[in-house]
C-alpha positions as CSV (number, residue, x, y, z in Angstrom):
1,X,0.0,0.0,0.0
2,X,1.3,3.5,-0.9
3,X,-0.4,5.8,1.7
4,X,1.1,9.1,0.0
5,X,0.2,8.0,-3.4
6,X,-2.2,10.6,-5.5
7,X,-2.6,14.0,-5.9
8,X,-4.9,14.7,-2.8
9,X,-7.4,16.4,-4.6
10,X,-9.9,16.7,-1.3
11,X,-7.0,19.0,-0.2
12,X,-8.4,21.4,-2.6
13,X,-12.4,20.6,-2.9
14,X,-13.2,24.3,-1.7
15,X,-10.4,26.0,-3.7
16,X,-10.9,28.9,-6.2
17,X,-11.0,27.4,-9.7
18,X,-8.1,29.5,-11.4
19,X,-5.2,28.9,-13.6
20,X,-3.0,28.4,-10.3
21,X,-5.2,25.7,-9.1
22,X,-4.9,24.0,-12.4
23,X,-1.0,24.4,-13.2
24,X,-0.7,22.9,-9.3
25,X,-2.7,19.8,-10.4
26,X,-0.6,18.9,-13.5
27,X,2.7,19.7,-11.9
28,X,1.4,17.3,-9.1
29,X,0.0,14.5,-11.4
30,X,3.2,14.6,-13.1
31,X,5.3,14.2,-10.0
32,X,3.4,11.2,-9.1
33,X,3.2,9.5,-12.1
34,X,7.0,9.9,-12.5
35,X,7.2,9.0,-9.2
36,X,5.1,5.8,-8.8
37,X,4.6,4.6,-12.5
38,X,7.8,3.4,-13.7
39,X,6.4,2.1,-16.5
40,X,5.1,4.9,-17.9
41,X,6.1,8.1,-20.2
42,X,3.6,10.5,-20.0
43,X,2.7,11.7,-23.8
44,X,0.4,14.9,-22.8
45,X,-1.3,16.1,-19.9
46,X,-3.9,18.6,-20.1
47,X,-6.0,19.6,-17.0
48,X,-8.6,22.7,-17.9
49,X,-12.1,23.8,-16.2
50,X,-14.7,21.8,-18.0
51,X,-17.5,24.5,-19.5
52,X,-18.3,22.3,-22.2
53,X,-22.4,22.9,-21.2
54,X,-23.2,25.7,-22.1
55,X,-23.0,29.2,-19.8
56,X,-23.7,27.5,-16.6
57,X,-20.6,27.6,-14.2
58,X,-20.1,23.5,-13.2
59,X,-16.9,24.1,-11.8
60,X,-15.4,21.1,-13.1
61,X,-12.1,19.9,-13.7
62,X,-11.5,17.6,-16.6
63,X,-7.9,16.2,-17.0
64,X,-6.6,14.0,-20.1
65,X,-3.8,12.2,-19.8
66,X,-2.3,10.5,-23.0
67,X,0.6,7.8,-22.1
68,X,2.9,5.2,-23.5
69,X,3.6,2.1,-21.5
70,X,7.3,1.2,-21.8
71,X,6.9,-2.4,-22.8
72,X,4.4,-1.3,-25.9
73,X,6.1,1.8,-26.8
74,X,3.6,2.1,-30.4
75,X,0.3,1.2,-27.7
76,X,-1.2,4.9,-27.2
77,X,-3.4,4.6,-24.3
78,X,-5.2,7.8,-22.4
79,X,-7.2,8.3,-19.6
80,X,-9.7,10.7,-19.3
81,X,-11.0,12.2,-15.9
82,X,-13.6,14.8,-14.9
83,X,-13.5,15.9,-11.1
């Protein structure tokens, strides 16, 4: 078990949405990745606030995350999350 594994997003549950808030979440998704993930190269990260619907303010945060695995360097995989 890795107890200081993630990004501790509940850390920041009642922080203002900005561009700070979202440059702090990919520089500490990165870290961890590259930390924990060995097996891993990260292709692109992109975090952004999600106002795909319309006008009306959701804040959410949706974060894509493109990645090569090391043993399948020509396997694309990406991982798409919205907080």
């Amino acid at each position: 078990m890795q107890p200081l594994f993630g990004v501790n997003l509940r850390s920041k549950l009642f922080e203002q949405l900005d561009r700070q808030l979202l440059s702090e979440l990919e520089t500490e998704i990165r870290s961890t990745v590259n930390q924990y993930e060995k097996r891993i190269t990260i292709r692109t990260l992109d975090v952004w606030e999600d106002k795909r619907i319309g006008e009306v303010q959701y804040n959410r945060i949706r974060i894509v995350l493109t990645y090569v695995l090391f043993a399948a360097p020509f396997y694309i995989e990406t991982l798409e999350i919205i907080v």
